[in-house]
Structures are given as C-alpha cells and as structure tokens.
C-alpha positions as CSV (number, residue, x, y, z in Angstrom):
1,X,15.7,12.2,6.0
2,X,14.3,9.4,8.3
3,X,14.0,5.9,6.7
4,X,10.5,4.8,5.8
5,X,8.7,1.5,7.9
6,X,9.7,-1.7,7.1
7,X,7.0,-4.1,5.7
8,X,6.9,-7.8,5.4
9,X,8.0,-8.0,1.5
10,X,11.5,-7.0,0.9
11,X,12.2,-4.1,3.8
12,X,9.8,-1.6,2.1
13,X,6.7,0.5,3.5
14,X,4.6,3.1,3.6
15,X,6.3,6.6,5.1
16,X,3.5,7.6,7.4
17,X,3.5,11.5,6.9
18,X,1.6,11.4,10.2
19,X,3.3,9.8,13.5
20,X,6.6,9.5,11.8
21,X,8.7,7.0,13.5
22,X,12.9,6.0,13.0
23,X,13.5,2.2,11.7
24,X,16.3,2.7,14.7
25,X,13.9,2.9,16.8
26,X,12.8,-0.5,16.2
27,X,8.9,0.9,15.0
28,X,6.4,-1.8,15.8
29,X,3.4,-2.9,14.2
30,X,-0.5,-2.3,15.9
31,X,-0.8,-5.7,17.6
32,X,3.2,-5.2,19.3
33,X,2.2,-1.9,20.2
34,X,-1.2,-3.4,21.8
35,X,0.6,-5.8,23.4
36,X,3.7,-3.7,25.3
37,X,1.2,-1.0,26.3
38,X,-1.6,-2.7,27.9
39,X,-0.5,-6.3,28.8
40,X,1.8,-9.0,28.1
41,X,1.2,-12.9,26.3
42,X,-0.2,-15.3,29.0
43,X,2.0,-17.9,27.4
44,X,-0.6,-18.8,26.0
45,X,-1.4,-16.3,23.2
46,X,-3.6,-14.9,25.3
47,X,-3.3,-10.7,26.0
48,X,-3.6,-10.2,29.8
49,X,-3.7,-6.5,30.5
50,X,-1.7,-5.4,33.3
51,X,-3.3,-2.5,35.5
52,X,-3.3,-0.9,39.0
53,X,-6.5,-2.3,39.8
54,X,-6.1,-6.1,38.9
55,X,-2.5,-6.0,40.6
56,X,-3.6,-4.8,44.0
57,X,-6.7,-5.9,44.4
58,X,-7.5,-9.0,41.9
59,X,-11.2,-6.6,41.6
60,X,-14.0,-9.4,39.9
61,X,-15.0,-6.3,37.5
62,X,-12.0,-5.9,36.3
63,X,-11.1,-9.3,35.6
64,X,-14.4,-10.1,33.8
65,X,-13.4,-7.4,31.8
66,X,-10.0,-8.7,30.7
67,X,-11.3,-12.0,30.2
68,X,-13.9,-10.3,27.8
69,X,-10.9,-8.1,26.0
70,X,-9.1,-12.2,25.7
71,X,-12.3,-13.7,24.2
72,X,-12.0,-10.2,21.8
73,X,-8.5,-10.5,20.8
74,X,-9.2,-14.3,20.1
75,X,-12.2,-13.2,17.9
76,X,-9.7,-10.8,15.8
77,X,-7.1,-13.6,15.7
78,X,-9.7,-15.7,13.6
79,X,-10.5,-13.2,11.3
80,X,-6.7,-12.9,10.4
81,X,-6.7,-16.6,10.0
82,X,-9.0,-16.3,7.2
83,X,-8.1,-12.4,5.9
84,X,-7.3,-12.6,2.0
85,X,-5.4,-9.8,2.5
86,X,-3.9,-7.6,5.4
87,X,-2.1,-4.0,5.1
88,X,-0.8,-1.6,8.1
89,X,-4.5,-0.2,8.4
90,X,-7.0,-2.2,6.7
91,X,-8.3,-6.2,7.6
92,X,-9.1,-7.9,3.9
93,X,-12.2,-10.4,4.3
94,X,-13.8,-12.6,1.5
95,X,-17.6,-11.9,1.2
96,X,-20.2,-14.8,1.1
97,X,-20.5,-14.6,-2.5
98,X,-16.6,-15.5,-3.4
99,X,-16.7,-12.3,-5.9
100,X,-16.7,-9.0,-3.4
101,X,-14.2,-8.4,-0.3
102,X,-15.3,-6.2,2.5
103,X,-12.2,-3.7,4.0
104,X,-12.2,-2.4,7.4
105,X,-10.0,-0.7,9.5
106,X,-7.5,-2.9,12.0
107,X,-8.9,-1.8,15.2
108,X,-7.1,-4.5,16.9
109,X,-7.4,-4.1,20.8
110,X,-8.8,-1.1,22.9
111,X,-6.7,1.8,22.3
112,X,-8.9,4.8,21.2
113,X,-6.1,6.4,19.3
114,X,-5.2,3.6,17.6
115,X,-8.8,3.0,16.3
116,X,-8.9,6.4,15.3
117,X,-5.9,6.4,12.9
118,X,-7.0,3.5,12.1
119,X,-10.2,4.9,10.8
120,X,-8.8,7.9,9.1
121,X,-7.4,5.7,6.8
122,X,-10.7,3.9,5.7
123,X,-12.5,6.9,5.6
124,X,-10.0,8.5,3.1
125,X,-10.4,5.7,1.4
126,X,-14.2,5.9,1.2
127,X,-13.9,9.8,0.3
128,X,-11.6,8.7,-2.5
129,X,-13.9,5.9,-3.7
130,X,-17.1,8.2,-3.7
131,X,-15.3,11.2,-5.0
132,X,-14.2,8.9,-8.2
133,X,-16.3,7.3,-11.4
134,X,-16.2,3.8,-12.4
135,X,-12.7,3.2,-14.2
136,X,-11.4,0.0,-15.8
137,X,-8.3,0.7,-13.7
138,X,-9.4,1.1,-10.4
139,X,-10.6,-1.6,-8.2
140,X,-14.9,-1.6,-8.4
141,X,-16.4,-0.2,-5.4
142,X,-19.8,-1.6,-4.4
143,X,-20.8,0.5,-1.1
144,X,-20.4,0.8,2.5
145,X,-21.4,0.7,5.9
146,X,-21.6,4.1,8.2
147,X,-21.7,1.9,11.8
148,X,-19.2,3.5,13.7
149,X,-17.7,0.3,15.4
150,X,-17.9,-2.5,12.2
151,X,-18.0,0.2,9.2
152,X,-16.1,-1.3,6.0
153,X,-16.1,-1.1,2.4
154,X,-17.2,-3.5,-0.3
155,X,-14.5,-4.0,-3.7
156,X,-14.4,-6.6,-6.4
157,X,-12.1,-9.1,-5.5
158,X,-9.0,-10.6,-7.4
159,X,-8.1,-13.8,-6.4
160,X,-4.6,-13.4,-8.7
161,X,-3.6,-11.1,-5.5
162,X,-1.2,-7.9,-6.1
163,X,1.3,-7.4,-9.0
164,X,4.2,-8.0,-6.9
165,X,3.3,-11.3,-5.8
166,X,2.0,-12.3,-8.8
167,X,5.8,-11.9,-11.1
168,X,7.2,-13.4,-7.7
169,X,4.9,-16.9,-8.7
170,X,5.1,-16.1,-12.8
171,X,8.3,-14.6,-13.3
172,X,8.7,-16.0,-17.2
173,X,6.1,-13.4,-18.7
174,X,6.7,-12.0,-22.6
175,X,7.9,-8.3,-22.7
176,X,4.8,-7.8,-24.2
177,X,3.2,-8.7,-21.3
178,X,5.2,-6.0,-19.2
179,X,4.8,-3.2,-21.6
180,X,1.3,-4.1,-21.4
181,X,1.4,-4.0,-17.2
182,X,3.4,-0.6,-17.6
183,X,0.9,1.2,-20.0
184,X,-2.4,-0.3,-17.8
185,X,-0.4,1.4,-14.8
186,X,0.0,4.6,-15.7
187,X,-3.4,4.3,-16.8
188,X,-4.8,4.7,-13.4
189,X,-2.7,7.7,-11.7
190,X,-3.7,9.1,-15.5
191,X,-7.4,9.4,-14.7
192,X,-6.7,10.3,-11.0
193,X,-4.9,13.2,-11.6
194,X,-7.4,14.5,-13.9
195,X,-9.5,14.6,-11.0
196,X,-7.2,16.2,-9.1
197,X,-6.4,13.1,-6.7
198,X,-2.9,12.1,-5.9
199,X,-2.6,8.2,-4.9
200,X,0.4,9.0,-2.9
201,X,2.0,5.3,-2.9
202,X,2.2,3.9,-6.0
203,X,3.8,0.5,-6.2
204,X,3.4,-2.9,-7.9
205,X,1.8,-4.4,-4.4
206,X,-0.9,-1.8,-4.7
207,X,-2.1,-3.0,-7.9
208,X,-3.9,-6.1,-8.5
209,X,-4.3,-8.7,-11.2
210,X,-7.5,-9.5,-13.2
211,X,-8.4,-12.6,-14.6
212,X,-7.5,-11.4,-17.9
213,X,-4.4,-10.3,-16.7
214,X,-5.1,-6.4,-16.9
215,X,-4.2,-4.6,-13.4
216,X,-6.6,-2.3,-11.0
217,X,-4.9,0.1,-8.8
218,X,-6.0,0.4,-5.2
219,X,-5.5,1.2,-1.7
220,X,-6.4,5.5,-1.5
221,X,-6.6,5.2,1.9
222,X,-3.4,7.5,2.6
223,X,-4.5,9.4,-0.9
224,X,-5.1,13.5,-1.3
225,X,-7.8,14.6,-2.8
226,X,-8.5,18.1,-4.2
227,X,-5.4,19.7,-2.4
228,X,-6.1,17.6,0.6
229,X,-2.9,17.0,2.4
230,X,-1.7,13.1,1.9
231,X,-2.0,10.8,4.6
232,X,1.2,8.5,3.4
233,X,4.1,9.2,1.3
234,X,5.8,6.8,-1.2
235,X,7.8,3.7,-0.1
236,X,12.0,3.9,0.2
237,X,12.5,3.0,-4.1
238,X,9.4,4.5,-4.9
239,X,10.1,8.3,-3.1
240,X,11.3,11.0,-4.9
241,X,13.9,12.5,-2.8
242,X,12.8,16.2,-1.3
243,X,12.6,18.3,1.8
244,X,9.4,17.5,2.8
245,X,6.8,14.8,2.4
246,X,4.0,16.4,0.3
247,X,2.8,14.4,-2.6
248,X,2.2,15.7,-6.1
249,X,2.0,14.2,-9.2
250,X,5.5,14.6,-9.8
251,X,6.1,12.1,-6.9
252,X,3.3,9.7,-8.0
253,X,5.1,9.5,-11.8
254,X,8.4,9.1,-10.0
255,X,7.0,6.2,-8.6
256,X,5.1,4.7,-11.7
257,X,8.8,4.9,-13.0
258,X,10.1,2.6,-9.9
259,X,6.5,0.5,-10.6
260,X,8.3,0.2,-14.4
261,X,11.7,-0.8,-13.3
262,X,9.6,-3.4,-11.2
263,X,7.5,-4.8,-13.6
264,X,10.5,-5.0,-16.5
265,X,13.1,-6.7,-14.1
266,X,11.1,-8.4,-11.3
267,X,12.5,-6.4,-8.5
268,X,12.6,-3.1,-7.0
269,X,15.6,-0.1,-8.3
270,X,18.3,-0.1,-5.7
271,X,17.5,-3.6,-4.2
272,X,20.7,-4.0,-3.5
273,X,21.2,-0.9,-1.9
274,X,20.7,-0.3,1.9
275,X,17.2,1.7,2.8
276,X,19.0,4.3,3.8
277,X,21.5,4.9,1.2
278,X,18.9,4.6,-1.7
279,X,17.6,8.6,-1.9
280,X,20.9,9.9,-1.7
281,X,21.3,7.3,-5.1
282,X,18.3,8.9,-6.5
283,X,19.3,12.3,-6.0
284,X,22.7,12.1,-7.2
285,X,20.9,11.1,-10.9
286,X,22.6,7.5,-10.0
287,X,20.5,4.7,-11.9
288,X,20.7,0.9,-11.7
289,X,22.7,-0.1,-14.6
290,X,20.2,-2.2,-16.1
291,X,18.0,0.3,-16.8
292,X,19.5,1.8,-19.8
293,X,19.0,-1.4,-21.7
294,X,15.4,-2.1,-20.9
295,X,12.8,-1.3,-23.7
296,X,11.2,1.3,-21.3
297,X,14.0,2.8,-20.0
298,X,14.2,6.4,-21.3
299,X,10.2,6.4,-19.7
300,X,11.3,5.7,-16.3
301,X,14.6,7.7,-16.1
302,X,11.8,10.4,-17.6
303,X,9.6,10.0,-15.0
304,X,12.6,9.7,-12.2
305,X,13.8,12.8,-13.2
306,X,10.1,14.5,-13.3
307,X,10.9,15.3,-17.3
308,X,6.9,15.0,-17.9
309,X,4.4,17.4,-17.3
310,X,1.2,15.5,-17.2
311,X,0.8,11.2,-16.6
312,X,-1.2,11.0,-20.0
313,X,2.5,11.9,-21.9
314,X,3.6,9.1,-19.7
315,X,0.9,6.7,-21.3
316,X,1.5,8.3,-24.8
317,X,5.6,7.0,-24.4
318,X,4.6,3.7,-23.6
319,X,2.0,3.3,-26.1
320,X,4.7,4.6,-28.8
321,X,7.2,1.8,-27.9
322,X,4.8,-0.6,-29.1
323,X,6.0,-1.8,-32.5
324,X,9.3,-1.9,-30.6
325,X,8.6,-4.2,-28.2
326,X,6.5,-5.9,-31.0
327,X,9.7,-6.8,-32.6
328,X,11.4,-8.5,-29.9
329,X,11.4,-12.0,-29.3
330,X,9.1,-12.8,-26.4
C-alpha cells in the first residue's frame, strides 16, 4: 500500500483517496507545485511565470499580466502571515470580532485544477456543516458565502488551537483530564455516525480545545456523508489497514483508538516506527507495549481490532472506567 503525505507535525497526513501520490516521489505541497509548473522565484520571492510568449517576444500584455499574478501571490503571502491556521486545502483567518474564523479554500496561484480540488474540499465541508445540528462537539458553524471566487465559511474560533498542539505546550495534565479528552472524543464521531456521516480522519490535530478545556471536532472537508464516497482517508497511525481506502465507521473508531493512545501518552502508536512499516505492525495484531498498562487500554486495542459495533459502546467503556481512573493519583 502507498505511504500517506507527509505533513508538517511529526511525518503524518492526510491519504488523499483522490490524486494519490508516492512519498518516493517526493509529493509537493500547492504553492511548490505552483511554482515548478508555471514559473520559478525571481530571487526575490517573487513568482515569474515562464511562457512561450514572454520568452520570445517580451509581449507588454503579457508582462502586465505577470506583474498582476506577482502583486496576487504577494496579496496571498500576507494573508498567510496572519492565517491562525492553515491545512492542505483550507486558509484559516481571524474575523474582525476576535470570536469567529472565516475558512476558505487555498486557491493559491492560477491553476484551474488546483482551485477546483481545492474547492471540493470546502464545499464538502459546507454540505457536512448544513447537513448536521448544533452539537457541543462539533465546532459552531455560523454561515457562508456562495461567491464563486472568495466563498468561505464562518466557525467559532479557539484560540487554545488543536489537541495535539495543545499536550505538546501542557504535557503535565491529570489522567482525569485524559479520560475526560477520550470520552468528549468519541463523543463527536458518536453523533456523526448516527447521522450517517463518516469524518474519515480522525486525529488529535483535528480536534480543538475550548476554554473550558472540552474539545470540538472539526475539519469534514474530506468527510462522507449518507454513503457519499470520502474525499480523504485516515493518516499513517490512524489507518486501519485494508485493500482499499473506503472509510466506515469501523475505520473512524480505529482511529479514535490511535486519538486514545495519543491523548494517554502524548504521542502517536508506532512513533518509532517508519511510515511505511507501521500497517504491516497494525495488521499483524502488533501493539506498542505501553498500551496494555494505560487505564484505557482494552478500549483502544477494542477499537484497533474493530471489537465494537456502534461508537456509543465506545463512549459507554470510557464512561465505565470512571471510578477507575478516579482512584488513581493525578
């Protein structure tokens, strides 16, 4: 099976089910891509775009034009400057109020396809927001724009950022606190598989921390809804090993068991394993050692083996290990 993407935390990604594309291959973000096939860097960290045109004739049109597309890219540059948060598809802004962000897609440079896919993504995302209630554990969606070139969505905003980077910067929390984290988890892949939406890539980046500590899941824009095919699949750690990529809720408790492992331990199962090493681990039944011993642990080797037939029984395990994590110290 090919490895998944590398992103910029610790080697992990989304699998895009979509465009697949070999690590070995050296797969490049959106702005490298933009860069190799329609110009190179000025030396200045300006995109000049190289074409028949401007090379054999210097034409004034089409130099006004690339001097527009520099101004452009400039323009984009800003906004990443100031993004609270940036994914492979989506540009994270803060609103003028300091309690909303607005999400749209990264339509960085001129390449229709690439805007495209880029916009697939946000419209999932949209179909997934609309298509859902108002849960405690999902991220609050406020509306959206339809304008086909500057459409985005409006969410509440969390200033403590995602899960992930949040143990990274508090890693001394009680158990308590983690059982708590693990419960409000599988709360939200609970009440999206009741309406017959599977997230698709679970993991602790994905959800975000509240003021009072509880966690909202987010990011549906690779999600299936209704029997909808996925857009994404789940990152290296948090894939269930099988022939194809189709997500079910099998693979999104699978996951919540990696999200688990994560949230008891601070890192990610198989950390120390090489990407490509880690589903043949997985599939073989071979576990980190640590996992036996962690309060949680028979629920994650549960959900790794896909011993549970609905997420709620999930929920119910956790919630039954409270007086047990009750009585240990921190």
């Amino acid at each position: 099976m090919p490895s998944a993407r590398q992103n910029g935390h610790d080697g992990e990604s989304n699998r895009g089910v979509a465009g697949r594309r070999d690590d070995k291959a050296g797969a490049k973000d959106g702005e490298q891509q933009h860069n190799e096939q329609h110009g190179e860097d000025d030396g200045e960290g300006n995109i000049v775009e190289k074409t028949k045109e401007n090379d054999a004739t210097g034409d004034d049109d089409q130099t006004e034009y690339l001097l527009l597309d520099s101004i452009t890219d400039r323009a984009y540059q800003a906004r990443l400057n100031k993004a609270v948060g940036l994914g492979c598809h989506g540009l994270i802004e803060l609103a003028p109020c300091g309690t909303r962000v607005t999400k749209c897609a990264r339509t960085y440079g001129r390449d229709a396809y690439t805007r495209c896919v880029k916009a697939r993504y946000l419209i999932r995302e949209l179909d997934v927001y609309r298509y859902l209630n108002p849960h405690p554990r999902i991220l609050a969606f406020y509306g959206f724009t339809a304008d086909r070139d500057t459409a985005f969505i409006t969410l509440e905003y969390m200033k403590n950022g995602d899960l992930r980077r949040y143990l990274e910067d508090h890693p001394h929390q009680t158990m308590r606190q983690r059982l708590l984290w693990c419960a409000q988890a599988a709360e939200g892949p609970h009440y999206l598989h009741s309406q017959k939406v599977i997230h698709s890539d679970m993991r602790t980046e994905n959800m975000l921390v509240a003021d009072d500590l509880t966690l909202r899941l987010i990011d549906f824009g690779g999600s299936a809804i209704d029997g909808d095919r996925a857009l994404v699949a789940e990152a290296t750690r948090y894939f269930l090993p099988r022939a194809d990529w189709t997500t079910t809720p099998d693979t999104d408790r699978f996951a919540l068991g990696s999200c688990f492992y994560h949230m008891m331990t601070g890192h990610d199962p198989h950390h120390d394993v090489e990407h490509d090493l880690v589903d043949a681990r997985f599939a073989a039944k071979v576990y980190p050692d640590d996992v036996h011993a962690l309060p949680v642990g028979d629920v994650i080797i549960n959900c790794w083996e896909c011993k549970y037939t609905t997420t709620r029984e999930v929920y119910m395990d956790l919630y039954n290990l409270r007086d047990k994590v009750a009585s240990l110290a921190g």
